[in-house]
C-alpha positions in Angstrom: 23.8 -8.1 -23.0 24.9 -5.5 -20.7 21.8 -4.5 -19.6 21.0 -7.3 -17.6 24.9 -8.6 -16.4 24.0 -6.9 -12.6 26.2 -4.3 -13.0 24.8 -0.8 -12.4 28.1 0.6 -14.5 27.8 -1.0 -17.5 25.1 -0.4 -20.5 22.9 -1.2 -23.8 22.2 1.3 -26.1 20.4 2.0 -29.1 20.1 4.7 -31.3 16.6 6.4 -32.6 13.4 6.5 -31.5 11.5 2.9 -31.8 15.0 0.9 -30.8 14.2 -1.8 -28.5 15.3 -4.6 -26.4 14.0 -7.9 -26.3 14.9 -10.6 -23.6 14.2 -14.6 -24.2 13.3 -16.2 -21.1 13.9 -19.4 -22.5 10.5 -20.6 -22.0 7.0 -19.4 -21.0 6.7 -17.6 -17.7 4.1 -16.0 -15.7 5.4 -13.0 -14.9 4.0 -9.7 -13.3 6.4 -6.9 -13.5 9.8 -5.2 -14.8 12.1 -3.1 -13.4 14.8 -0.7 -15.6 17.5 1.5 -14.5 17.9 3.7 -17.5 21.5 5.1 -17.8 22.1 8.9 -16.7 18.4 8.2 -15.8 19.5 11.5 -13.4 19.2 14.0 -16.1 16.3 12.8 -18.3 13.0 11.3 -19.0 13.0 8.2 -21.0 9.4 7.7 -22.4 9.0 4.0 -23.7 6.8 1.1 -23.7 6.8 -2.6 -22.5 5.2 -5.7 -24.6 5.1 -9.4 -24.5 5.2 -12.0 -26.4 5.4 -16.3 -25.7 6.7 -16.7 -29.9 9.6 -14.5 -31.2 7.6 -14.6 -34.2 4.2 -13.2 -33.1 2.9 -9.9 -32.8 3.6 -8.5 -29.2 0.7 -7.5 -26.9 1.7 -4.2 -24.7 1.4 -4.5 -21.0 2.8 -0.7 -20.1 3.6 2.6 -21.1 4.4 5.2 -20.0 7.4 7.3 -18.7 10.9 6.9 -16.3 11.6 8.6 -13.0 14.6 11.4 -12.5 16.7 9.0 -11.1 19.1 5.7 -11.9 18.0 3.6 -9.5 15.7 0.4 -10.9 12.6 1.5 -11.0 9.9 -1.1 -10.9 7.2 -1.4 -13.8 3.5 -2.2 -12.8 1.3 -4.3 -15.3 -2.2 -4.0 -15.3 -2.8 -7.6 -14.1 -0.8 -9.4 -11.3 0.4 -12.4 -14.0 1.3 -12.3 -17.8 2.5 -15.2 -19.9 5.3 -14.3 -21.9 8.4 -15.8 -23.0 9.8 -12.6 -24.8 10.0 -9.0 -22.9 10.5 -6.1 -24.9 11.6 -2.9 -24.3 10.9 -0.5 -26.7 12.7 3.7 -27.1 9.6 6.4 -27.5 12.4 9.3 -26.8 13.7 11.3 -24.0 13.9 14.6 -23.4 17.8 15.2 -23.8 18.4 13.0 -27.1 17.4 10.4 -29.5 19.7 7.5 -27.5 18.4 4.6 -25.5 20.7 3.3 -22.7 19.3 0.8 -20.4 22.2 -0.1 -17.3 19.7 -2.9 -16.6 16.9 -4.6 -17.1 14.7 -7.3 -14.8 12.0 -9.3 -15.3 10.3 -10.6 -12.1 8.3 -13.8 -12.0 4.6 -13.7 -11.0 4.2 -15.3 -7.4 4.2 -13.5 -3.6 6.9 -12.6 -1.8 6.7 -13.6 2.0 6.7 -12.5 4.2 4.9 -9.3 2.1 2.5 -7.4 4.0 4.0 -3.7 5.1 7.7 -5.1 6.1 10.1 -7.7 4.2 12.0 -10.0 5.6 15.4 -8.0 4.6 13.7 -4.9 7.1 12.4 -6.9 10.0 15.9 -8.6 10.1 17.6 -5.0 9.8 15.4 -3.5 12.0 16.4 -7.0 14.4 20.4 -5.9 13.8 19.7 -2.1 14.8 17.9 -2.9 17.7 20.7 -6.0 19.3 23.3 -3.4 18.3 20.8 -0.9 21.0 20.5 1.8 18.2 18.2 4.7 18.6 15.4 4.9 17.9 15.3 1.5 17.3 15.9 0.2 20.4 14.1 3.3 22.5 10.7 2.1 20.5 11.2 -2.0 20.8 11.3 -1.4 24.9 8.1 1.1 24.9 6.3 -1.7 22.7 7.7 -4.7 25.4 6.1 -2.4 28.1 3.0 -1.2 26.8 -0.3 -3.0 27.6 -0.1 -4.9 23.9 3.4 -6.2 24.3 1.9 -8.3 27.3 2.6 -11.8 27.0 -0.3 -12.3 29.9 -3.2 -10.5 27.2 -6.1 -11.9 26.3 -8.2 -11.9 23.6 -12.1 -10.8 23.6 -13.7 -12.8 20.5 -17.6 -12.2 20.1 -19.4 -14.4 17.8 -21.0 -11.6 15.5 -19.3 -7.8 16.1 -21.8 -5.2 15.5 -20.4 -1.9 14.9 -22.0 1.5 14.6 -21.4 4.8 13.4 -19.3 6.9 15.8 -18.9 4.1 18.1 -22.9 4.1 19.0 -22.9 0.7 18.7 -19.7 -1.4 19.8 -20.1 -5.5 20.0 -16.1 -6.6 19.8 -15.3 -3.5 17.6 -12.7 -1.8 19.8 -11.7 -5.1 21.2 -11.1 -6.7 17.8 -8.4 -3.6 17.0 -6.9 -3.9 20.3 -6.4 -7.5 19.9 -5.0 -7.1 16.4 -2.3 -4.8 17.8 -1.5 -6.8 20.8 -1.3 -9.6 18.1 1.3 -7.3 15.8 3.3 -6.3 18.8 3.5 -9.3 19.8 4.8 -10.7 16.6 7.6 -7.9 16.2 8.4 -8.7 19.6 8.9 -12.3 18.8 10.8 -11.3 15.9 13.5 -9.3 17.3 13.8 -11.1 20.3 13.6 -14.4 18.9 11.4 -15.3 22.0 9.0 -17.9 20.8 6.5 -17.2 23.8 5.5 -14.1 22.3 4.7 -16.1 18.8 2.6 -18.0 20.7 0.8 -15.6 22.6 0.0 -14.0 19.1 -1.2 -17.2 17.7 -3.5 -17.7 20.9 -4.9 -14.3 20.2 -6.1 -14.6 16.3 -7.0 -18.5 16.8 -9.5 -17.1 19.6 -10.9 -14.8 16.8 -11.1 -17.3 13.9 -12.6 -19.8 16.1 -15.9 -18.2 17.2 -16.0 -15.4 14.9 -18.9 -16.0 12.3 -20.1 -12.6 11.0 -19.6 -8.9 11.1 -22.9 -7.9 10.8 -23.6 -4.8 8.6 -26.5 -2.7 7.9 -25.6 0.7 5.7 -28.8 2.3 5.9 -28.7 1.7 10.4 -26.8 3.4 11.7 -26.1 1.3 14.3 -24.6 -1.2 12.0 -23.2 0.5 9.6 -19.2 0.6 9.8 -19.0 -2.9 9.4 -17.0 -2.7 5.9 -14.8 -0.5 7.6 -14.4 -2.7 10.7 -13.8 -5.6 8.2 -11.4 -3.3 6.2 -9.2 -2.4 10.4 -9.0 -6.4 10.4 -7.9 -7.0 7.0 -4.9 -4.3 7.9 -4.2 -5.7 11.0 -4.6 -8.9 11.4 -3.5 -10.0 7.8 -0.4 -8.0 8.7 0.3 -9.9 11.7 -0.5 -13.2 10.3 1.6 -13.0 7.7 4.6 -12.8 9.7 3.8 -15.3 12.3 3.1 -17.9 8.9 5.9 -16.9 6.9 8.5 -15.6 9.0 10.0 -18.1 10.7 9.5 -20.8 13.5 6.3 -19.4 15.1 4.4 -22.9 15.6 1.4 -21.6 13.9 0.0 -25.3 12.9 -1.6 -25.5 9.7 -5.0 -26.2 11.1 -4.9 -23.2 12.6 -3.7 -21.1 9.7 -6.2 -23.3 7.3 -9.1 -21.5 9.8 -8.2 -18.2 9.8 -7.9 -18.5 6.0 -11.4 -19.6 5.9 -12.1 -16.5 8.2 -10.5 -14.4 6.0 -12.4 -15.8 2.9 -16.0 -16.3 4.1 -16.2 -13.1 6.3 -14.1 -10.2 6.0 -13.3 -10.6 2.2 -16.6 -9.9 0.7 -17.1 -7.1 2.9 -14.0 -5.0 1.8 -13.2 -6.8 -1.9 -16.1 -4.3 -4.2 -14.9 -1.0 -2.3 -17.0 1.8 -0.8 -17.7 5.0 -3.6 -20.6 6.4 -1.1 -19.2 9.1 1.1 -15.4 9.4 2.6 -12.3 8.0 0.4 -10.8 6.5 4.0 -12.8 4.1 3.7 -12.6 2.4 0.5 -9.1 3.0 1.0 -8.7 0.9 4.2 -10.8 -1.6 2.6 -8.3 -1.4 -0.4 -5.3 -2.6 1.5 -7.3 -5.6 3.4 -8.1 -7.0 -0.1 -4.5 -6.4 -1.3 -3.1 -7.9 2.1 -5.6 -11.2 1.8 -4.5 -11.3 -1.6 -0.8 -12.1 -0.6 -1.3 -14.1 2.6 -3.7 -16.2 1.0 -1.7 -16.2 -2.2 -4.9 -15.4 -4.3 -4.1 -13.2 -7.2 -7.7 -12.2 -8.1 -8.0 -10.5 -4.7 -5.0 -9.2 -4.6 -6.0 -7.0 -8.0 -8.9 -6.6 -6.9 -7.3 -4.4 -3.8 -5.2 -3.1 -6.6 -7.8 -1.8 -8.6 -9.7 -0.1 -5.7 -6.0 2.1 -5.0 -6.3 2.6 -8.1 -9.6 4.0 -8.6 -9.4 5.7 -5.3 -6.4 7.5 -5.0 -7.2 9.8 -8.2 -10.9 10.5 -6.2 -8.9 11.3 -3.0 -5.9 13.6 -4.1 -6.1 16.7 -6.3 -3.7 17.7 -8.8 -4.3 20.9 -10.8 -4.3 18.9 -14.5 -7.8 17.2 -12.6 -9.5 20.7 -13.8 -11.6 23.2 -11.9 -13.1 20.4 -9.8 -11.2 17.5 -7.9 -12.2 13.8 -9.9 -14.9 11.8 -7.9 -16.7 8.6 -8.0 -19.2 8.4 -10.6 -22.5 9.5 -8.4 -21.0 12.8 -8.1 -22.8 14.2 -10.9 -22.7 17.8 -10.1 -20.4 20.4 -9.1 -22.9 21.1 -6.1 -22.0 17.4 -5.1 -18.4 17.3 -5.3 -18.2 20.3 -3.3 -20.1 18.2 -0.5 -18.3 15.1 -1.0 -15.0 17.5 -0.5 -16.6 19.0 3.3 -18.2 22.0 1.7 -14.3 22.9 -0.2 -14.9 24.8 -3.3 -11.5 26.1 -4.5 -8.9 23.5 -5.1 -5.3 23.4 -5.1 -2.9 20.9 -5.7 -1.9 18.5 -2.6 -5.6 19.0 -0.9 -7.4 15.8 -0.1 -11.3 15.1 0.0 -11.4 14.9 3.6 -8.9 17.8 4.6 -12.0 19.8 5.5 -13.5 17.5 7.6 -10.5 16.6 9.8 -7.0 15.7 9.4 -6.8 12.8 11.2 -9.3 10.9 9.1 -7.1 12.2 6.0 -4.2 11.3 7.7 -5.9 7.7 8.0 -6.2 7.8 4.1 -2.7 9.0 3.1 -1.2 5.6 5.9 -3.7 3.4 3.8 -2.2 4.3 0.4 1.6 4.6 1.7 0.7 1.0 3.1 0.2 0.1 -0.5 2.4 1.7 -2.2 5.0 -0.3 0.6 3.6 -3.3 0.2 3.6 -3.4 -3.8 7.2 -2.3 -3.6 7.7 -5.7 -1.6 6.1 -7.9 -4.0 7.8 -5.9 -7.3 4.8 -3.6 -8.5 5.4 0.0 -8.2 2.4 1.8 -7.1 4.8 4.2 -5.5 5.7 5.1 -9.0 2.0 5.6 -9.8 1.0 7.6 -6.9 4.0 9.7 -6.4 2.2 13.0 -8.7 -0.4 13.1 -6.4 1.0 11.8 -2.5 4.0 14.1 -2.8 2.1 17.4 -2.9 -0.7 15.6 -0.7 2.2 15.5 2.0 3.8 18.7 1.7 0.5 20.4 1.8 -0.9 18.8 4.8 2.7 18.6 6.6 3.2 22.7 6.3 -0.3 23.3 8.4 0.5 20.6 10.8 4.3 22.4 11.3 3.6 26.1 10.9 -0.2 25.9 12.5 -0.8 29.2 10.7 -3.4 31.4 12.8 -5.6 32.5 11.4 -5.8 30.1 9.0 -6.3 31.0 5.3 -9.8 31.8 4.8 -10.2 30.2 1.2 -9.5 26.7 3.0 -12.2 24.8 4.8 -13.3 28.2 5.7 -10.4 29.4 7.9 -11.3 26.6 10.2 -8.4 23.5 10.0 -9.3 20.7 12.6 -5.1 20.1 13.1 -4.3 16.2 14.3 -0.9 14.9 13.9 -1.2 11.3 13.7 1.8 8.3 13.3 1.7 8.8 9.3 4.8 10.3 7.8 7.5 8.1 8.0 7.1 5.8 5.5 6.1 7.7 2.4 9.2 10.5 3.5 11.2 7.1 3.2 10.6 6.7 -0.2 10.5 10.1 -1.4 13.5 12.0 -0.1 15.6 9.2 1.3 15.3 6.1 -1.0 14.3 8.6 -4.0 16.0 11.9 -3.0 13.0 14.4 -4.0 13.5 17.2 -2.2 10.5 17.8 -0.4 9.1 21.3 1.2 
């Protein structure tokens, strides 16, 4: 069929509503997403479901439904679990919004399994980003020699491991806290660095710095009702960004000499310690946290190439994001975890915000930097799915895009005074390092013309 030839210019169609498209895989596969690029997908909104089956001649089970993008590019389809078995995948026509014609240009179905390395950047961009920056191309090349002269890019650092980090509310208690987050970027810098200079010393430096850490690391201690203990999920959740990040690069993206001891003890770090701290989420208090802790199950997931975590970080974006981001169809009040009972709570969850409109987030009354934190966790995501075939991007675009043009206008214009109705005229305005992926996807690789 024409629909899945690989070329963007031809098509299948069928006509009516309920016309579908059925592809044999020739024998049962795990598999864990789609993608379609629906023809003149430009002008209209193809509603339609996806369903599996592993006999032609059995019922199919639905895995999705739901609606296209205004655009023809392949847009990838999310199931609810990382894996299905399935043999047959069918596409089936609910309508669109211009006529009663299916036409599919094509249509992919993607094995379950991880793609490596998977974690923020793909090979394909490290190895672009490699090419821009040999070729001395700003602002490639401008930001590759600040990183090679900045106190992480240091082939002379040196970790700080403790053997159990305490840490405390609002830094009142710090045992290996700060240190562990300057190590993990020394570690990531380091890693680019070897990357995209292809010099192996900086590899090894990296390696030296989250051995040190998986050697004598044996607990983040945590204590949620003392307060001196109690940001040890979100320490664990600044690791499982970080470090997981890093490590995946240095084990699967090329030559780093990362032995398999080594990598078979940070694993064991991973799993014993910082995995059950972040892998049931946070619903007390500030989304930023639960959030974080979101993408260090998701990133252990892939690194580890353990599927349960990896939806169980999915499932805590998932939950999350809709608590985080209001959209006017949520109603008079914003959605919240479930012991927000009362309108009187939500409005304290939300820093004392009691009118809502669209693109406001649960913390934007508290600060932007620590919303600004929440929007690079879920953009982190969203990226990361992308990489590994699941589009969360998809799923979260209704609520990031207004998110980002609401919080980007204040932090442009810096309106004084500012509005009274919002956080009470009083906007604590931080501009943190948080844009440029998510106005990747949406206006350049999706074209949404963004305020």
């Amino acid at each position: 069929p024409k629909a899945i030839d690989g070329n963007i210019n031809t098509r299948w169609s069928g006509s009516g509503i309920g016309a579908y498209l059925t592809l044999d895989l020739g024998s049962t596969k795990s598999i864990c997403s789609v993608s379609v690029a629906w023809y003149s997908g430009e002008t209209r909104i193809n509603t339609f479901t996806i369903s599996t089956a592993t006999v032609a001649t059995a019922t199919f089970t639905q895995v999705y439904s739901g609606s296209s993008l205004l655009n023809n590019d392949s847009q990838p389809i999310t199931f609810s679990s990382s894996s299905v078995q399935a043999r047959y995948v069918r596409l089936t026509f609910k309508g669109n919004t211009v006529n009663t014609w299916s036409s599919v240009s094509e249509f992919k179905v993607f094995q379950a399994g991880f793609a490596h390395p998977g974690i923020f950047v793909s090979k394909e961009q490290l190895a672009y980003v490699k090419g821009r920056i040999g070729a001395g191309a700003a602002p490639y090349t401008g930001y590759y020699n600040k990183a090679r002269s900045s106190s992480w890019g240091q082939i002379t650092y040196t970790a700080k491991p403790v053997s159990v980090m305490v840490c405390g509310a609002s830094n009142s208690n710090d045992v290996g806290c700060t240190d562990a987050c300057n190590d993990g970027l020394a570690a990531y810098t380091q890693t680019l660095i070897w990357q995209y200079s292809g010099n192996v010393s900086y590899a090894t430096n990296a390696i030296k710095i989250l051995n040190a850490w998986s050697v004598k690391l044996t607990k983040i201690d945590m204590d949620s009702k003392n307060n001196s203990k109690s940001n040890g999920v979100l320490q664990a959740g600044w690791l499982g960004e970080m470090w997981v990040r890093t490590a995946e690069i240095l084990r699967w993206g090329g030559s780093s000499g990362w032995t398999s001891t080594d990598i078979n003890r940070f694993t064991t770090m991973l799993n014993t310690i910082i995995l059950p701290l972040v892998t049931n989420g946070w619903i007390w208090g500030n989304g930023n946290w639960e959030l974080t802790m979101a993408e260090a199950t998701m990133n252990i997931g892939i690194f580890t190439e353990n599927s349960t975590a990896y939806d169980a970080g999915l499932a805590l974006a998932r939950r999350r994001v809709p608590w985080y981001f209001y959209l006017a169809s949520d109603g008079a009040l914003p959605k919240a975890p479930p012991i927000y009972t009362t309108q009187a709570a939500i409005v304290d969850l939300w820093h004392d915000q009691d009118i809502f409109k669209e693109g406001l987030a649960q913390e934007t009354c508290r600060d932007f930097t620590h919303t600004q934190f929440a929007m690079a966790s879920t953009t982190n995501m969203a990226e990361t799915a992308r990489i590994q075939n699941l589009g969360l991007w998809a799923e979260f675009q209704a609520r990031l895009v207004p998110a980002f043009e609401f919080h980007s206008y204040y932090l442009i214009n810096k309106p004084s005074p500012s509005p009274s109705w919002l956080c009470d005229g009083k906007l604590a305005l931080q501009n943190m390092p948080t844009w440029e992926v998510g106005y990747n996807q949406f206006y350049v690789r999706s074209g949404l013309p963004m305020r």
